[in-house]
N, C-alpha and C positions, 0 to 999 in steps of 0.2 A: 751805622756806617752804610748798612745797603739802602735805608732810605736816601740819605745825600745821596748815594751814587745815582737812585732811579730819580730822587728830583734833578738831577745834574741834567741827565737821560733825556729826562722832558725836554727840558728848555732846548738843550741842543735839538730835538726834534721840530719843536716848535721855530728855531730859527733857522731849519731849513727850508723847513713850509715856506715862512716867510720870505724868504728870498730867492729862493724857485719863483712864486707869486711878481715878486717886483721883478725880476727879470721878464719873464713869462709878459708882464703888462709893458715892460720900456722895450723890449725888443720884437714883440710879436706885436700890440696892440691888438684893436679893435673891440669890440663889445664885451665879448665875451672874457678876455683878458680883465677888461675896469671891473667888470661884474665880479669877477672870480677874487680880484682884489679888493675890493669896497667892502667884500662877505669875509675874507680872509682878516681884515682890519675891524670891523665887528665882532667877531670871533675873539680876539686879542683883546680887545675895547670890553668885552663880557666878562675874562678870565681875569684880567687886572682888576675890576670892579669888585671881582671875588674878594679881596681883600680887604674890601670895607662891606662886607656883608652884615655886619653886626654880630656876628658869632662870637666876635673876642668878649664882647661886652656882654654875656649873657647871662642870665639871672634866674634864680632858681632853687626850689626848697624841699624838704625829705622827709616824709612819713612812714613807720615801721608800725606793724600789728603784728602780736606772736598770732604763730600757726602751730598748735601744740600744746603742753598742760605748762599751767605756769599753776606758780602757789606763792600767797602773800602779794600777789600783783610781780612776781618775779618772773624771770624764763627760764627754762629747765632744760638743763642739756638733753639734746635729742632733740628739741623742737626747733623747727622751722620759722623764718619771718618773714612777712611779706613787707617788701619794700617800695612806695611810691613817691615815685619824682614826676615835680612840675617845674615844665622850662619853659622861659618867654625870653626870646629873641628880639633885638629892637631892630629898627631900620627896616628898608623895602624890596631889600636884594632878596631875589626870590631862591629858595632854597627847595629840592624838591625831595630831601628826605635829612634825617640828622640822627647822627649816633651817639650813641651816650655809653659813657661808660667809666663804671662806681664801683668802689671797690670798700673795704673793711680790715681793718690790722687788730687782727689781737694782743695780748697784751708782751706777750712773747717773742713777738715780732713773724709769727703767719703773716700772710696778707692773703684774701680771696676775693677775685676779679669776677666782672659782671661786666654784660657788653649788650646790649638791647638799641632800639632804633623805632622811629616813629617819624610820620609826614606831618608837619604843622599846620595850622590850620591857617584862616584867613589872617589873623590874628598873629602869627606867627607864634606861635604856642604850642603846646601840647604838653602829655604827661606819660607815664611809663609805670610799669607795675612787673615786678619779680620777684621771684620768691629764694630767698637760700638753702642751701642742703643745712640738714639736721648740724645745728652746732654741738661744739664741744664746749665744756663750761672754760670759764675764763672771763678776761672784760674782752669786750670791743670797742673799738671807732671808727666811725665815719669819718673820712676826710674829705679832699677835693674830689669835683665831681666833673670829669669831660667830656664836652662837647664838640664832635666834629662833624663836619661839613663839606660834600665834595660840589664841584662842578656839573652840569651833568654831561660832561664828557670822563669825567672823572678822573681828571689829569693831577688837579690840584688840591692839598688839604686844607679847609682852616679848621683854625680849634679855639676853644674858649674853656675859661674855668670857673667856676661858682662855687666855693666852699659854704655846706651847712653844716658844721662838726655836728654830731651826738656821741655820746656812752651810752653804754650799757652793759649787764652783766649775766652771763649765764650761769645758774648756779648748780651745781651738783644733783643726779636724778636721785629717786628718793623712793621708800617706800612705804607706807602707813604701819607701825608697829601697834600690836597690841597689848593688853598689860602684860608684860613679860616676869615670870616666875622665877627668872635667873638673878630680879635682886633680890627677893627674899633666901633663895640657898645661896647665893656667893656672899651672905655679909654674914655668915654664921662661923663665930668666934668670938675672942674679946673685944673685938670692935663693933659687934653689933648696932650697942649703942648710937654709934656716930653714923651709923648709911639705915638706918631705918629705912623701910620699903615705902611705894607710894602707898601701901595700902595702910599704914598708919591713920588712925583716926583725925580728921581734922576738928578743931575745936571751933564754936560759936562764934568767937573773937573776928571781928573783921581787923585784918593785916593792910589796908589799904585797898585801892582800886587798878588792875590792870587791865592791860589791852584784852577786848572779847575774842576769844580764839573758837574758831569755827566747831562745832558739837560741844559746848556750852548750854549748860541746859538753861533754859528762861526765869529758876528759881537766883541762877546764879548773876545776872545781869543787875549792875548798877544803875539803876532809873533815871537816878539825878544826876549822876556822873553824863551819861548819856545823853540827855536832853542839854546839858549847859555845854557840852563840851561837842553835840552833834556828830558823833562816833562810837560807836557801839564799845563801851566797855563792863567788865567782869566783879564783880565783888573776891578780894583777897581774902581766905582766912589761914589763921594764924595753924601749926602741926604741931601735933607731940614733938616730933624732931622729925629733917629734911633728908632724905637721901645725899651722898656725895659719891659720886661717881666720876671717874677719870679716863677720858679715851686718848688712846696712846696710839697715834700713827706710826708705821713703820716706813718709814722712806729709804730704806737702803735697798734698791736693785741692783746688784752689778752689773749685769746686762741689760739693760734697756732697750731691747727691741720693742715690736710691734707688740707683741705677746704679754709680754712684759708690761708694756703699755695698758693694756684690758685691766691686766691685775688691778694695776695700783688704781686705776678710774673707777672700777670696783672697790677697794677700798675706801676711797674717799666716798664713795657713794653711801658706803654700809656707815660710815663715821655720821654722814649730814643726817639719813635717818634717825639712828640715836638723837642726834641733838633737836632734830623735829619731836619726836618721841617726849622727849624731856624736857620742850618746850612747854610741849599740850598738856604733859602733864605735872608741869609744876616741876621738874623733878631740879636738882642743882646738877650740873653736868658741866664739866671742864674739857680741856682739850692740853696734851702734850705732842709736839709734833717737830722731830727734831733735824734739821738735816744741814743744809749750809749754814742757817739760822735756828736759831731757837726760839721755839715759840711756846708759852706756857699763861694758859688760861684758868685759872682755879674755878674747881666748881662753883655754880651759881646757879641759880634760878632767873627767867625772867626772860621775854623779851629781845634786850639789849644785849644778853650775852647769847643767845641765839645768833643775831645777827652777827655779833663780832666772829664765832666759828665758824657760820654759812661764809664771810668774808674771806678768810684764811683758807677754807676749802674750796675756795673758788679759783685762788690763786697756788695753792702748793704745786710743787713737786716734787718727783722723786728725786733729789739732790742728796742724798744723805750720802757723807762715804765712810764710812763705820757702820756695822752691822749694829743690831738693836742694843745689844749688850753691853756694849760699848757705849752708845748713843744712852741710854736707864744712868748709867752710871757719870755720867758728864752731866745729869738730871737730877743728882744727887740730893742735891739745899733745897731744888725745888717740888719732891715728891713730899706730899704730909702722907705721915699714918694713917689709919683709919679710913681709909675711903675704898672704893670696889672698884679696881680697874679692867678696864676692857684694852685687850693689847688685840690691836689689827691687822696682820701680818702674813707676809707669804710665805716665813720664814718658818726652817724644822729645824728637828734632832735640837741638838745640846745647844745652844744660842735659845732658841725658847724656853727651852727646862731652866736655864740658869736667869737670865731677866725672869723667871714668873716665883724660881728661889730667893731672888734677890728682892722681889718685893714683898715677898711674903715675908723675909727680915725685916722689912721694913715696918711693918705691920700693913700692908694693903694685900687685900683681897684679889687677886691674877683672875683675871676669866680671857682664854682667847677666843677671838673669830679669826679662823683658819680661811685665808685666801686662796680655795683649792683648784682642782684644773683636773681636769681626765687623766692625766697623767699619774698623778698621783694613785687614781685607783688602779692604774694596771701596776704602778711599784707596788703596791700594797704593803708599805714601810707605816705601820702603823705603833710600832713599838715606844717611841716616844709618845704618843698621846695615850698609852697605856699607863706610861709611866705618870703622865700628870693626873691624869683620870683619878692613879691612885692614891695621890695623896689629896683628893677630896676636890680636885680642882677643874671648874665647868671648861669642854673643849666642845668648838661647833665648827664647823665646815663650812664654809659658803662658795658654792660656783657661781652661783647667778642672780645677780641682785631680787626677782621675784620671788625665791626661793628663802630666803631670809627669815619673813614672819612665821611659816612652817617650820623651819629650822628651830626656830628659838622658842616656839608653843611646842613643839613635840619631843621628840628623847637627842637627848647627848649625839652627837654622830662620833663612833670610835673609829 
């Protein structure tokens, strides 16, 4: 609305000029009247020509490089990307500078604007480079990209648009875990058998060829796989028997503020580690993660099932409206026995104690990572995790996702 108003503005501005001028020449005359008119109808004759500037028609394309850690060739929430665009303008309307301005929609429907500027050259060309603020994981795209252009009085706009669509995805931050001693004490019971640790002996038997995962040692690399196929892959061997393990996201926030917000992006965070972890090492690792939807991944090994969790962690959220207990038990057909679950949660008191009884009826092994906060230590309500403590069952705390691989290599936090 106030732009129509101010281009409205213009024009009437401009048709006063104008007709002051032709009065000024039909009733005054002489020289200096034509003069002031011949420049005044030039002026007008320059600002209509604006119009076919060639900006409508402009053309132009977008390259992205992260700024930040990526892994597997992916991008990592937190990191930065630098964005370059090239624009070529057709035509010989002289332009003495041009705005650009690119924008990105997440998958949720954010959108985050970008506005930069450059002088074109003889050529009528140029290009543009910026960078974005630290993403948050999700998908993105690129959409239209616009171009505008003033006068240099700067009365009038023109604009033009060039769409280069891209995707891309940001995935969950992460942090290297090392062998962790929490499967061999949480699979001890009558299900032993079925979550064996990684540290099971592997057997001679080669189980196929997979993909080479980075600190693979050289004894372990498939030669011929690798040479015929021109990518580094691993020699498979066959295990006494495979761990199975189950990561149980908690999506129920009732309050979803900012605060709130950290949490659960920490969670998801401490979730993707695990499945890197279990990737690298072979381990089977599933995912339960319940909330508008249901989503239920059976443990696996491999690759493929990595990717399909990093997918689903990329795009969750906290939507869940039932608390966890409620959510385990709507989960019913699809929990198997035997496996060692890891429940991820911000949640206490009696809601934990009873989902971590309720699987333990089931015959699964409960281990929680407690999504904690300062707050917590000044309540100092630690009576429930004494309670799970004592019926043999691992509890850890986590504040801050670099804190994680210490948590989990050193003692219990009560």
């Amino acid at each position: 609305m106030k732009a129509t108003r101010a281009k409205k503005l213009r024009w009437q501005f401009i048709a006063v000029v104008y007709i002051s001028s032709l009065f000024y020449f039909l009733f005054q005359g002489g020289k200096t009247a034509l003069m002031l008119f011949i420049i005044i109808n030039l002026l007008l004759l320059y600002l209509g020509l604006g119009r076919w500037s060639g900006i409508t028609n402009v053309t132009g394309n977008r390259n992205y490089s992260t700024h930040g850690v990526t892994t597997h060739g992916s991008i990592i929430a937190g990191s930065s990307i630098d964005v370059s665009l090239n624009v070529k303008v057709p035509g010989y309307y002289p332009l003495p500078y041009i705005i650009v301005r690119d924008g990105m929609q997440k998958h949720n429907g954010q959108e985050l604007s970008f506005e930069t500027s450059f002088i074109p050259n003889w050529k009528r060309s140029g290009s543009v480079l910026y960078r974005t603020p630290p993403l948050q994981r999700g998908e993105y795209r690129f959409k239209k990209t616009e171009c505008v252009s003033y006068d240099v009085f700067g009365l009038f706009e023109h604009s033009g648009i060039f769409i280069s669509e891209s995707v891309f995805s940001v995935l969950p931050q992460t942090v290297p875990l090392k062998q962790w001693s929490g499967f061999r004490q949480g699979i001890r019971g009558p299900y032993s058998h079925a979550t064996a640790s990684r540290a099971a002996k592997e057997t001679t038997q080669i189980n196929g060829v997979r993909e080479y995962l980075y600190g693979d040692r050289l004894s372990r690399v498939h030669w011929n796989a690798t040479a015929k196929t021109g990518q580094w892959k691993s020699k498979a061997f066959e295990r006494e028997s495979l761990p199975r393990t189950l990561l149980i996201l908690d999506r129920h926030y009732p309050v979803y503020d900012s605060y709130m917000q950290e949490r659960f992006e920490l969670a998801v965070s401490i979730a993707a580690s695990f499945i890197e972890h279990g990737s690298r090492d072979d381990t089977a690792m599933g995912l339960l993660s319940i909330g508008e939807k249901m989503t239920i991944l059976p443990p696996k090994s491999g690759i493929d099932q990595r990717n399909l969790v990093m997918k689903h962690l990329t795009f969750v959220d906290a939507d869940a409206s039932h608390p966890i207990f409620t959510s385990l038990q709507r989960a019913d057909s699809l929990i198997e026995g035997g496996s060692f679950a890891l429940i991820i949660s911000t949640n206490t008191g009696s809601q934990i104690i009873q989902s971590m009884e309720w699987l333990s009826r089931k015959g699964v092994t409960p281990c929680l990572i407690h999504i904690g906060s300062s707050i917590d230590k000044i309540s100092g309500d630690v009576a429930w995790k004494q309670m799970i403590q004592s019926r043999g069952w691992l509890v850890y705390q986590i504040r801050q996702l670099q804190e994680l691989p210490a948590v989990l290599e050193g003692s219990v936090i009560a």
